[in-house]
C-alpha positions as CSV (number, residue, x, y, z in Angstrom):
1,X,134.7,-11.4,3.0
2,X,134.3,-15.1,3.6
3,X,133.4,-16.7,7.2
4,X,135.7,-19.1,9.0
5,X,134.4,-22.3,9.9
6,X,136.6,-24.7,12.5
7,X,135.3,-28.5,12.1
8,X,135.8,-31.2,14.7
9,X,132.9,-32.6,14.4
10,X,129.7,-31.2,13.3
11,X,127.8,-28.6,11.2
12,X,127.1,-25.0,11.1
13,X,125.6,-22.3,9.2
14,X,123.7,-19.0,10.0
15,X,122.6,-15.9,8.7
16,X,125.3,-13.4,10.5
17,X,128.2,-14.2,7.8
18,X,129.9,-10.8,7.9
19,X,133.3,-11.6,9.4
20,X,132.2,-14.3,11.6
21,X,134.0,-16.8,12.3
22,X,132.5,-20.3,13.3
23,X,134.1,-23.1,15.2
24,X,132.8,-26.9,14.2
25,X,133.7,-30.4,15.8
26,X,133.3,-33.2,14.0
27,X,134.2,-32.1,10.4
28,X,135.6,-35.2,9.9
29,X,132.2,-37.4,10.6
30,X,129.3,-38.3,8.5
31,X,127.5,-35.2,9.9
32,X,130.6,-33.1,9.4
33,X,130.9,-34.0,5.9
34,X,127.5,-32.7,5.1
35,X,127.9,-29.6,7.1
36,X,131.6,-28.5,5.4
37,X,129.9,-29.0,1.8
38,X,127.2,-26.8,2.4
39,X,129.0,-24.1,4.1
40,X,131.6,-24.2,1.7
41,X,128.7,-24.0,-0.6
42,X,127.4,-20.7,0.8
43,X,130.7,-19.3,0.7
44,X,132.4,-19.7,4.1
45,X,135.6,-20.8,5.3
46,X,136.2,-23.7,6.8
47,X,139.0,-25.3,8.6
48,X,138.1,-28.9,9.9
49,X,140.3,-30.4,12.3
50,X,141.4,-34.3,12.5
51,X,142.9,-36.8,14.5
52,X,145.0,-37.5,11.5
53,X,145.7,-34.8,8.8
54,X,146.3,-37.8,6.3
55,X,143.2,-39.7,6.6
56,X,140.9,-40.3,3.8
57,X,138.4,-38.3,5.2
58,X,140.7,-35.4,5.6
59,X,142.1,-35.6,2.1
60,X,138.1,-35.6,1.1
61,X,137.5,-32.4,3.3
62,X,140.9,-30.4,1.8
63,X,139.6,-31.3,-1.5
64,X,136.3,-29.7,-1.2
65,X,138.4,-26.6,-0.7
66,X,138.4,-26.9,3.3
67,X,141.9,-26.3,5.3
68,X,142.4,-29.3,7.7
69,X,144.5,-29.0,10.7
70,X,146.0,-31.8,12.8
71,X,143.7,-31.7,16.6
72,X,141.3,-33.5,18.8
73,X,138.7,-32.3,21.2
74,X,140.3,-33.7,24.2
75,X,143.2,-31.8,23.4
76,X,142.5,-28.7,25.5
77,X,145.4,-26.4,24.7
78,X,145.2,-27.0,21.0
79,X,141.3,-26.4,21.2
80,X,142.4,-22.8,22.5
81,X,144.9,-22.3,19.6
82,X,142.4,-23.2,17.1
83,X,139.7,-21.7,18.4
84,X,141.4,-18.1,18.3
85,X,138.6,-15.9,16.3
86,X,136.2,-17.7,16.2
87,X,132.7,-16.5,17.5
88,X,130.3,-19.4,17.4
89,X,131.2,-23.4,17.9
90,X,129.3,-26.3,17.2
91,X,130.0,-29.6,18.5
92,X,129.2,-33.0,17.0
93,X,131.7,-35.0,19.1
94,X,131.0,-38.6,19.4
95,X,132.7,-42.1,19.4
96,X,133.5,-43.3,16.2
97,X,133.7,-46.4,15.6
98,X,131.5,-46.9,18.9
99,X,132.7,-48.2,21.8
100,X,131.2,-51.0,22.7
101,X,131.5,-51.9,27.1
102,X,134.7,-54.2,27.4
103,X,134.7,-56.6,30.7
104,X,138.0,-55.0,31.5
105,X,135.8,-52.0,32.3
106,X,134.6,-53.1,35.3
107,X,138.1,-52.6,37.1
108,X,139.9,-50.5,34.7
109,X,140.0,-46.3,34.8
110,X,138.1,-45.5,31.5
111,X,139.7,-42.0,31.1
112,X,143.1,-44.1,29.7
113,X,140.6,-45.0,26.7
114,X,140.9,-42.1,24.4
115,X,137.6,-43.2,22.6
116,X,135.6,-43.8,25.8
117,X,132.6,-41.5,25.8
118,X,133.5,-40.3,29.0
119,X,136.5,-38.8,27.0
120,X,134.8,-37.7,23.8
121,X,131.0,-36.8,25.0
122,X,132.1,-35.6,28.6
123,X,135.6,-34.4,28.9
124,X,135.7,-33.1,25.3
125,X,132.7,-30.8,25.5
126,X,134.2,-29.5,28.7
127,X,137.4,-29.0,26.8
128,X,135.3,-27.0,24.2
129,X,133.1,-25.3,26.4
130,X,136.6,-23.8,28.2
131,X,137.9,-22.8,25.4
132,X,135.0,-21.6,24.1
133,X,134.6,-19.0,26.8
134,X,138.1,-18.1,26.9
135,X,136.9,-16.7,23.3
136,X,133.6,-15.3,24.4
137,X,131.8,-17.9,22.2
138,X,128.3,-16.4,21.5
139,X,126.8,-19.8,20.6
140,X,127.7,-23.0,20.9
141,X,125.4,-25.7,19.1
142,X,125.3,-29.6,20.3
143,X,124.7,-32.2,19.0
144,X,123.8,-35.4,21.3
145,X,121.1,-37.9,20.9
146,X,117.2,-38.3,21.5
147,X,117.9,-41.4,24.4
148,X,119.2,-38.4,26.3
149,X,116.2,-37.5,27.7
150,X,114.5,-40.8,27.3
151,X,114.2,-42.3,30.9
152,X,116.7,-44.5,32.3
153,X,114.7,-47.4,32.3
154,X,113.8,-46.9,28.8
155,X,114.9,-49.9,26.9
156,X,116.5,-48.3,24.3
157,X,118.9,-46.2,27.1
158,X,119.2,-49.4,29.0
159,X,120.4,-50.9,25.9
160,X,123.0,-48.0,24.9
161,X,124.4,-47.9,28.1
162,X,124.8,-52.1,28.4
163,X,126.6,-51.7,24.6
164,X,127.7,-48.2,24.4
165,X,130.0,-47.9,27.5
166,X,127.1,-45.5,28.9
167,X,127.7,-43.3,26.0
168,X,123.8,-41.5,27.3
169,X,124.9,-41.2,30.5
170,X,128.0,-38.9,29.5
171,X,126.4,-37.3,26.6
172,X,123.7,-36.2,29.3
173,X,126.7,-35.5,31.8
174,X,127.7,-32.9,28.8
175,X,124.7,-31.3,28.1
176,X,124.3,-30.5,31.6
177,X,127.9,-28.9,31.2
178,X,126.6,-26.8,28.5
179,X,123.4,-25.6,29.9
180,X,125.1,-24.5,33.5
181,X,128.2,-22.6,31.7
182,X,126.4,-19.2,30.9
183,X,127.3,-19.4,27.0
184,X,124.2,-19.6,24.7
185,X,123.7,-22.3,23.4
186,X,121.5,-24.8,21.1
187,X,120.9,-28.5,22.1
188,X,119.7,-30.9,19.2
189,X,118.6,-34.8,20.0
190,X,117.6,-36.2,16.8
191,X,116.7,-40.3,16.1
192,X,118.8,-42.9,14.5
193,X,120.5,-41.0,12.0
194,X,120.3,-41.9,8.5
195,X,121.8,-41.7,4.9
196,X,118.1,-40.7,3.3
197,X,116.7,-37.6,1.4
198,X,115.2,-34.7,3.0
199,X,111.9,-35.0,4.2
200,X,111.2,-32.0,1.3
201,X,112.1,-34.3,-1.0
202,X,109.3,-36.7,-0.2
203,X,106.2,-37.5,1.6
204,X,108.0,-37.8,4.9
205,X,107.6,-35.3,7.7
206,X,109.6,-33.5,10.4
207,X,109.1,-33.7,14.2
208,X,110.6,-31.0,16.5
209,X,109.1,-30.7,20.4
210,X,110.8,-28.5,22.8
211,X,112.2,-30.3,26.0
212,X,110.4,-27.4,27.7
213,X,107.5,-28.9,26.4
214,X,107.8,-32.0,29.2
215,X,107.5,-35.3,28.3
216,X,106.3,-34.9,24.2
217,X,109.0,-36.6,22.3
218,X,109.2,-38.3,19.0
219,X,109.3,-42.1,18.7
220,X,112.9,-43.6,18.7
221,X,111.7,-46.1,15.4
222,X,111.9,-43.7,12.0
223,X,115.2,-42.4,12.1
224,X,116.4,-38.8,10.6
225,X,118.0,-37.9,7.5
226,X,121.6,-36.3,8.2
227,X,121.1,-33.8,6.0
228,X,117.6,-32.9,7.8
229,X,119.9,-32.5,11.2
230,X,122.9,-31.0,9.3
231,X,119.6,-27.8,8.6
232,X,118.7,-27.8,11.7
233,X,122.3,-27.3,13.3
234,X,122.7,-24.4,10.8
235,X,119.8,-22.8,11.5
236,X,120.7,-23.1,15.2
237,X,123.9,-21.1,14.9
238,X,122.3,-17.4,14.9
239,X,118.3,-18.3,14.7
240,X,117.3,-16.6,18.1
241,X,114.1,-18.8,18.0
242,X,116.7,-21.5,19.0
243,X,118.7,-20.0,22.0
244,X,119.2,-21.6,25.1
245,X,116.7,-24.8,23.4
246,X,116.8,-28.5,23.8
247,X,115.1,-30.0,20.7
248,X,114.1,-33.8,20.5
249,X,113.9,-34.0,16.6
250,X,113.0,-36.8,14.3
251,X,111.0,-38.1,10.8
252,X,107.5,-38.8,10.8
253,X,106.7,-41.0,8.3
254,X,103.2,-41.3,7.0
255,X,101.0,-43.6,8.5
256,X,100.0,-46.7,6.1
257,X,97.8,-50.3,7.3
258,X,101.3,-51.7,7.3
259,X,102.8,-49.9,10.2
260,X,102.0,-47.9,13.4
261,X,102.9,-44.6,12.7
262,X,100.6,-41.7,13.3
263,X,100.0,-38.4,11.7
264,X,101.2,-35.5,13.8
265,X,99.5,-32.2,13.1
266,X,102.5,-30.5,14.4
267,X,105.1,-32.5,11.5
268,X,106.1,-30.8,8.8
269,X,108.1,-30.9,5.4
270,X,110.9,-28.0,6.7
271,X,112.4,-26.8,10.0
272,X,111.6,-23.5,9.0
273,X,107.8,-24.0,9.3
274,X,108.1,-24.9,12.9
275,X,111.0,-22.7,14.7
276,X,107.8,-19.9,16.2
277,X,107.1,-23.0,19.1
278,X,110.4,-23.9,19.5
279,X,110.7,-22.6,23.7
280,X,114.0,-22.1,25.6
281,X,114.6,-24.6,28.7
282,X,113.1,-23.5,31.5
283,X,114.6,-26.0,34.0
284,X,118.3,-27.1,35.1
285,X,118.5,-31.1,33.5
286,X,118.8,-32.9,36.8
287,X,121.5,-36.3,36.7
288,X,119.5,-39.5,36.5
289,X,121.1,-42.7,37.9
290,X,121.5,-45.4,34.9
291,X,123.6,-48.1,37.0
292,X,120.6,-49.5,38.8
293,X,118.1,-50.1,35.6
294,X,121.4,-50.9,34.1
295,X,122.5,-53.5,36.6
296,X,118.7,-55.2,37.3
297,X,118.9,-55.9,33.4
298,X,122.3,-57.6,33.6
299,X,121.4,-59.7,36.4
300,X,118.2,-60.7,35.2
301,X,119.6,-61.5,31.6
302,X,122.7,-63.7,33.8
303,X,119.7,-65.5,35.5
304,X,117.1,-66.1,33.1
305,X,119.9,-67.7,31.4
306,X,121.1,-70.0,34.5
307,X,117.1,-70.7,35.1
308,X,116.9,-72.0,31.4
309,X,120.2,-74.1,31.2
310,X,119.2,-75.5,35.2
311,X,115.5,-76.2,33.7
312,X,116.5,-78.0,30.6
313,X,116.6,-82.0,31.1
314,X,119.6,-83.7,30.4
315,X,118.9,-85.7,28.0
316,X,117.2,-83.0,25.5
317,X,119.7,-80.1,26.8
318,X,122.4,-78.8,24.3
319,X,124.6,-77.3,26.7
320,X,124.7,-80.7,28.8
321,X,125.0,-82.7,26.1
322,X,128.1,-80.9,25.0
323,X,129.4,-81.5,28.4
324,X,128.7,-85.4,28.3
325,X,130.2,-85.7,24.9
326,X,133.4,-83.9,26.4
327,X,133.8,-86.4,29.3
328,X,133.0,-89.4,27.1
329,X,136.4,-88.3,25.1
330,X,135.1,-87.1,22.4
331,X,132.8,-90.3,21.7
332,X,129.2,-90.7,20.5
333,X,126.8,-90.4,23.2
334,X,123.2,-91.8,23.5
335,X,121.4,-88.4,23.2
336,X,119.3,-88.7,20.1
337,X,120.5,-85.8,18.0
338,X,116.8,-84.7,17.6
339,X,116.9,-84.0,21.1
340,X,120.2,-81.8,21.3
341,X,118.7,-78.2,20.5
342,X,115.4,-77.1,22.6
């Protein structure tokens, strides 16, 4: 008998595929697309879920051989509906396109933007998470990002939260969700995902460090194939090596006079080689404050911009030029134009 798989947003695959039935988020998504060919592949069922039973996308997914239903993760009563069945979920939620910070949201209630993270990566994974237990889920697998355990004053999370409408901060907010609701459960956080080969089809390697391993963690530069992560969130489904895990994940790639990289002894070619030190969290993950790294970086990008304009003198300054030229009418002014740009 074939599995079920429900897609909203993700992947899955395991090796209990006797009548099981497995919930996926994110079907729909570059991830997603990967994961519902392989499954379908292996035989399962699927049934991917989308904003927009007409889309592209979903037309792509029905004609792999996939059943697409209309829904949306912050659609908590149709989760439950869906869900019905089905013992294992995984989640690949995220904005898409991204949502880039808007000045509106500094006074405006971003819960009334359906694509805000806080409603996608927050308030959809506690949508799955309740329905998931209302189905006594025995795994659910998530998918997030490696910035999430990167410190706030990381540039790179300082950066994602300045563009990406704090999309760490409430992909954080849901893991901690996750690891506090009693269902098992599998976290994944690889690098800048990527439309490459495998590293088995290379010379590339694989990096995976337990968050129980403190603060070992791959570099943010190399990026990850998404068919390497699309493995690992299969695997992650009924390995028991993987319960209850956090794993930072990401490509190693080998180390030439041309770059920086190093060679890890602990890399390899295949996930499989390197699930035996893969160790279950042993810690709650604590909230971390990103508005203060967050807010020092605006404020000393809006200054070091005033101290440049202020320093520049008038004659050889752009921005005052422009303003001279606009008083004068529109006329020539004496500024050499040699000495417009600094």
């Amino acid at each position: 008998m074939a599995n079920k798989v429900w897609c909203v947003c993700g992947e899955v695959g395991g090796d209990e595929r006797e009548d099981a039935q497995v919930f996926v988020a994110g079907g729909t998504g570059k991830v997603g697309r990967i994961v519902v060919k392989r499954l379908l592949e292996q035989d399962w069922k699927v049934v991917a879920i989308a904003r927009n039973e007409n889309s592209e996308v979903a037309r792509e997914l029905a004609m792999m051989g996939a059943e697409v239903r209309k829904g949306d993760v912050c659609d908590l009563e149709g989760l439950k509906e869906s869900m019905k069945g089905c013992e294992y979920v995984i989640s690949l939620v995220g904005c898409r396109p991204p949502r880039f910070v808007k000045v509106s949201d500094l006074w405006s209630d971003p819960r009334k933007d359906p694509n805000h993270p806080v409603n996608v990566q927050f308030e959809g994974v506690k949508n799955l998470l309740q329905a998931s237990k209302e189905e006594k889920i025995k795994k659910f697998v998530r998918l997030t990002g490696l910035a999430v355990g990167a410190s706030p004053w990381n540039p790179v999370s300082i950066l994602f939260s300045l563009l990406l409408s704090f999309s760490t901060y409430w992909n954080r907010k849901g893991e901690i969700l996750l690891r506090e609701s009693g269902v098992d459960y599998s976290i994944i956080r690889p690098g800048g995902l990527k439309d490459i080969p495998r590293a088995r089809e290379g010379t590339d390697k694989l990096f995976l460090a337990s968050e129980a391993w403190g603060d070992k963690s791959p570099p943010f530069t190399t990026g990850i194939s998404r068919a390497d992560v699309a493995d690992l969130c299969c695997l992650s489904l009924t390995d028991q090596r993987l319960s209850r895990a956090t794993l930072r994940i990401n490509r190693m790639r080998p180390p030439t006079a041309d770059n920086n990289y190093f060679e890890d002894p602990n890399a390899k070619s295949t996930w499989e080689e390197m699930l035996d030190t893969v160790e279950p969290d042993k810690k709650p993950l604590e909230e971390v404050d990103y508005s203060l790294p967050v807010g020092l970086a605006a404020t000393a990008g809006v200054l070091a911009t005033v101290k440049i304009c202020s320093s520049c003198p008038s004659s050889s300054c752009s921005c005052r030029a422009s303003r001279r030229h606009r008083r004068l009418g529109g006329k020539a002014c004496s500024v050499p134009a040699g000495m417009i740009e600094h």
